[in-house]
C-alpha positions as CSV (number, residue, x, y, z in Angstrom):
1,X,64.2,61.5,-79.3
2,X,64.6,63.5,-75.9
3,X,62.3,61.9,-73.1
4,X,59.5,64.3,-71.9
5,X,60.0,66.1,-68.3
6,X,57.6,63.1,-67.2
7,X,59.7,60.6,-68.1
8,X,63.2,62.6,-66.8
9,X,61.7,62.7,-63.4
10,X,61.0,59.0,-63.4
11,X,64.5,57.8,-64.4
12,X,65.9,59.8,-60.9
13,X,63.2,57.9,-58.7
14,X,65.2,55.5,-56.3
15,X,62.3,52.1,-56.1
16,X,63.0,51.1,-52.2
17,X,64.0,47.3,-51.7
18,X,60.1,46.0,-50.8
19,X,59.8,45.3,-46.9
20,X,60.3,41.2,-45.6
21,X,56.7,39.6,-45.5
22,X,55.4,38.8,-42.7
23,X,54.5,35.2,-41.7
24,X,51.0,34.5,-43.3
25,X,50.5,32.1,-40.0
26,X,50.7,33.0,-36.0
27,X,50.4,30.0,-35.4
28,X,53.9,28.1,-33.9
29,X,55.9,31.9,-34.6
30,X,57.1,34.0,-32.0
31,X,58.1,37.4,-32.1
32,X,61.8,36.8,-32.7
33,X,59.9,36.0,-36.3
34,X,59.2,38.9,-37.0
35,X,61.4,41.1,-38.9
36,X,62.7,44.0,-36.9
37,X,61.7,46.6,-39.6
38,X,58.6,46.5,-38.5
39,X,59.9,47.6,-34.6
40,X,59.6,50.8,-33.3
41,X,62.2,51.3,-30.5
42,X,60.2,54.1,-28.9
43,X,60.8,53.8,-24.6
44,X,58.4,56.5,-24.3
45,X,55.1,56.1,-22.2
46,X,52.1,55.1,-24.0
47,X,50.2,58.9,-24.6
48,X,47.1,57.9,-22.5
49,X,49.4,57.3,-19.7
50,X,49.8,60.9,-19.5
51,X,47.5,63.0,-21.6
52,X,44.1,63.2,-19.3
53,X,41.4,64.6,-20.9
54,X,40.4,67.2,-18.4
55,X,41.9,71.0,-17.6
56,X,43.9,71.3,-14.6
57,X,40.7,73.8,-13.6
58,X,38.6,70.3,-14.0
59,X,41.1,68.8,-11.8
60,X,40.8,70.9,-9.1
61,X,36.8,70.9,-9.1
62,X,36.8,67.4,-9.3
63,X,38.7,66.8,-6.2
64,X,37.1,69.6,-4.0
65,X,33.2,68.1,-5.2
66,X,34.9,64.8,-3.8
67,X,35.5,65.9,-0.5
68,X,32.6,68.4,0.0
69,X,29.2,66.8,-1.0
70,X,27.3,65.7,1.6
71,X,26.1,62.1,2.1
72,X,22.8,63.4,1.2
73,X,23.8,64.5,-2.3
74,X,25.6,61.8,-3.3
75,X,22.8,59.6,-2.8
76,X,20.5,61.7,-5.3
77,X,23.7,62.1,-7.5
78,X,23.1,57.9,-7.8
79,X,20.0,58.2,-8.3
80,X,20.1,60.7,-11.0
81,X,23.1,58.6,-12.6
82,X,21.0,55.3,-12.0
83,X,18.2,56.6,-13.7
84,X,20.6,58.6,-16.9
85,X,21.9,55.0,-17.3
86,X,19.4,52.8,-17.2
87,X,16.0,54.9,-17.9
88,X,12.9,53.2,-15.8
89,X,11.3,51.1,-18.3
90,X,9.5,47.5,-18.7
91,X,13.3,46.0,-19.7
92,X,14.3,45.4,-16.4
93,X,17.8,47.3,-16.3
94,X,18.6,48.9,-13.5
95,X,21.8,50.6,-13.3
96,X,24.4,51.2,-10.6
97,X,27.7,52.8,-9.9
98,X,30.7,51.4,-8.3
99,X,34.1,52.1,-7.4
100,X,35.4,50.2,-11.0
101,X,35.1,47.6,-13.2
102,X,37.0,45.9,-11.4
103,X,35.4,46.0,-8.3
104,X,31.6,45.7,-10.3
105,X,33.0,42.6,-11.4
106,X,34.0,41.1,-8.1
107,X,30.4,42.4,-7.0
108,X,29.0,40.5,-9.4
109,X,30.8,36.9,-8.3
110,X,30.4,37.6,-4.9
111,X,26.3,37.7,-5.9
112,X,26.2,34.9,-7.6
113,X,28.1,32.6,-5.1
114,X,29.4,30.5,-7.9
115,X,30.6,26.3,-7.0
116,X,34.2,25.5,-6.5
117,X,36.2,25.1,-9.8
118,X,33.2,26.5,-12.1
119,X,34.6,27.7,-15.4
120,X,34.9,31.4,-17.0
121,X,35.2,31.7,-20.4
122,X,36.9,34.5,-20.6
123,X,38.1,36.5,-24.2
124,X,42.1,36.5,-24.3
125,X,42.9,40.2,-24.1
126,X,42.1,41.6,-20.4
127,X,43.8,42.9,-17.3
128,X,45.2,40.5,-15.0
129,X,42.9,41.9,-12.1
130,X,39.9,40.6,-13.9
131,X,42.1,36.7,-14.0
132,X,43.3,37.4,-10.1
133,X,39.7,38.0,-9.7
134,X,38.3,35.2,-11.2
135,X,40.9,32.7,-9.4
136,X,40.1,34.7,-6.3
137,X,36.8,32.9,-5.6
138,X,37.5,29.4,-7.1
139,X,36.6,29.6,-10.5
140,X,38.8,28.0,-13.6
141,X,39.4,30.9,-16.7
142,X,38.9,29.3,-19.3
143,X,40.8,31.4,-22.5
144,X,39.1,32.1,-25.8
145,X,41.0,33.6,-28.8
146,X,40.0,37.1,-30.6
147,X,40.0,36.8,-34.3
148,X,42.3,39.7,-35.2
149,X,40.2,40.9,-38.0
150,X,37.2,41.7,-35.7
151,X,38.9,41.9,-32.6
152,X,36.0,39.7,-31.2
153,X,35.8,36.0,-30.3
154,X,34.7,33.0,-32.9
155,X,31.3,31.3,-31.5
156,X,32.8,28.1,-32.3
157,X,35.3,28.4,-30.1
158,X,33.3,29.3,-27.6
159,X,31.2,26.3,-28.4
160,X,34.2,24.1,-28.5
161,X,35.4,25.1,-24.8
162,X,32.3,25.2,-22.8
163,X,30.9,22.8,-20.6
164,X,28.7,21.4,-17.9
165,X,30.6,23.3,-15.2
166,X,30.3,26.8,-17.6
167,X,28.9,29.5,-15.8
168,X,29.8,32.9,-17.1
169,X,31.6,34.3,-20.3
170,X,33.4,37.6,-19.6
171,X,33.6,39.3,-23.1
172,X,36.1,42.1,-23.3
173,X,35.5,44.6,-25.6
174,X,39.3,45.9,-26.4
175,X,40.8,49.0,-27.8
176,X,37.1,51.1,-28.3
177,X,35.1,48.3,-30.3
178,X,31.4,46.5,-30.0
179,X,30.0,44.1,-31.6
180,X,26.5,42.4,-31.4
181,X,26.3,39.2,-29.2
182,X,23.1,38.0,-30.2
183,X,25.1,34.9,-31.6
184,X,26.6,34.0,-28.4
185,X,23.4,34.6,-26.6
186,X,21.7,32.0,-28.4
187,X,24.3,28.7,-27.7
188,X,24.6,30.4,-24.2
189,X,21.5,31.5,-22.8
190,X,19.4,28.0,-23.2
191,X,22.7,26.3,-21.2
192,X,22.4,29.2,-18.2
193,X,25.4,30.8,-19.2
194,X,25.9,34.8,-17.8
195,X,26.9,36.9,-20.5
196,X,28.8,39.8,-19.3
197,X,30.1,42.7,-21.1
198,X,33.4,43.9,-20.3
199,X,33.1,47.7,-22.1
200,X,35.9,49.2,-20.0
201,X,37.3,50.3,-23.0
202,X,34.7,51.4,-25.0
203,X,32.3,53.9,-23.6
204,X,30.9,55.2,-26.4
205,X,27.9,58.1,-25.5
206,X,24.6,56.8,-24.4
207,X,22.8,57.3,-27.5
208,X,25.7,54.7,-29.2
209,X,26.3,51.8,-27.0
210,X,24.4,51.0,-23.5
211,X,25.1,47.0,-23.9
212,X,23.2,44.1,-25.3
213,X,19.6,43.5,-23.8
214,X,21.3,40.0,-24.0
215,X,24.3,40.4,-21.5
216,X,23.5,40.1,-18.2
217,X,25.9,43.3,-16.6
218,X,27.2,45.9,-19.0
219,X,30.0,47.6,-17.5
220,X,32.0,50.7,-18.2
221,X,34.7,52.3,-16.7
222,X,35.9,56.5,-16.1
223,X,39.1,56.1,-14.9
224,X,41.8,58.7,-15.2
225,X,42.9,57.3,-18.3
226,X,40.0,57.1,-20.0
227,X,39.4,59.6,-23.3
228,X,36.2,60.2,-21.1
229,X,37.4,60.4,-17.8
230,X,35.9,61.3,-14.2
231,X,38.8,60.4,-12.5
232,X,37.6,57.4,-11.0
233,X,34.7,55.0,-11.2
234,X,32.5,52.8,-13.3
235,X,28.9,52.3,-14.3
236,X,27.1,48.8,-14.2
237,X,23.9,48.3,-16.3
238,X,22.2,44.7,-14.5
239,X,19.5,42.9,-16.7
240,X,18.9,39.9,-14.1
241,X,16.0,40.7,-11.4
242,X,18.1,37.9,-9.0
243,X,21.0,40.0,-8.7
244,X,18.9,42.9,-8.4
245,X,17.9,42.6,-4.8
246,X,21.3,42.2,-3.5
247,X,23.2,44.1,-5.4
248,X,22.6,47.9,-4.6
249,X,22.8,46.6,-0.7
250,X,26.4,45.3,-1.3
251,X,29.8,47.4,-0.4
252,X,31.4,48.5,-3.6
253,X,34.5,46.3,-2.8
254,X,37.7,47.3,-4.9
255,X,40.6,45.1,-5.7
């Protein structure tokens, strides 16, 4: 009996030899463990790097606004981006701008005026500035891990690794997620533990994501890298009337 055009195709179809599995555990494996299939040897810069989301018309505009507006303007400009941010309402925020995350963040330390050798818990996936930073003024990172399926930090890790000397925990919020921190804000909060949002990566539109009511500084970043980029710059969103009153007087100090 002849075999059907159906069947003819699928004697001439070539099953590839199935790929190596990875290891089901990270745990004690390096990257030498890994089979090289799975290796892309592309030298090329990452497409961020040098795709900015802006015309070269933009560009131009941009940087003559930047040297042109008057003191005067840029101060209402604040305003007006103070008040976009952080609408006036009975919740508190206020909102500011400042040269970048990174510098927010030393603004924020450099408020609070933290002891000698107090401990950050910090997620495990950041920029070095925000470590240098951290070292900077005497304080001790202390890592947590981000569970790869989420991309965000177990709570009882967190639990595990804080202490008496615990004063802030720096949660970065990597590659465009968020995530609710209600859960963290409940061991944390009652111990006098900051919560700070780390959204550099993952401005989302005002009407998405402004931050947890639970965190005490929200910030984002517009760098020139950004998808949504203003070349430079970063917006804060404060929910703590103590830092309030010295924060907008402080230089916007960048590292």
């Amino acid at each position: 009996m002849e075999p059907d055009q159906t069947t003819r195709d699928l004697t001439c179809v070539t099953v590839p030899a199935p790929l190596p599995e990875l290891p089901t555990s990270i745990e004690g494996v390096s990257y030498l463990d890994i089979p090289k299939k799975y290796y892309h040897n592309d030298k090329a810069l990452a497409s961020h790097g040098l795709n900015i989301d802006a015309t070269f018309k933009d560009s131009l505009r941009c940087l003559s606004y930047i040297r042109n507006v008057p003191d005067s303007e840029a101060k209402n400009l604040k305003r007006k981006i103070g008040y976009l941010f952080a609408p006036q309402n009975d919740t508190g925020e206020r909102a500011m701008s400042t040269l970048s995350v990174r510098s927010a963040y030393d603004l924020y330390l450099q408020t609070k005026n933290f002891p000698k050798n107090s401990e950050v818990i910090m997620t495990g996936i950041n920029i070095p500035d925000m470590l240098q930073i951290t070292q900077e003024y005497g304080l001790v990172p202390v890592p947590v891990d981000l569970n790869v399926d989420t991309l965000q930090p177990d709570l009882e890790q967190i639990q595990a690794v804080t202490t008496e000397k615990t004063v802030c925990c720096l949660m970065a919020m990597i590659l465009g997620i968020t995530y609710d921190i209600t859960q963290y804000a409940e061991f944390l909060h009652p111990r006098g533990i900051d919560i700070i949002e780390d959204c550099a990566q993952s401005w989302q539109g005002l009407d998405t994501f402004r931050g947890s009511p639970y965190a005490t500084m929200t910030m984002f970043s517009f760098g020139t890298i950004k998808h949504n980029t203003c070349y430079y710059g970063g917006i804060i969103i404060i929910r703590e009337q103590a830092n309030l009153a010295s924060l907008p007087a402080a230089k916007n100090l960048c590292k």
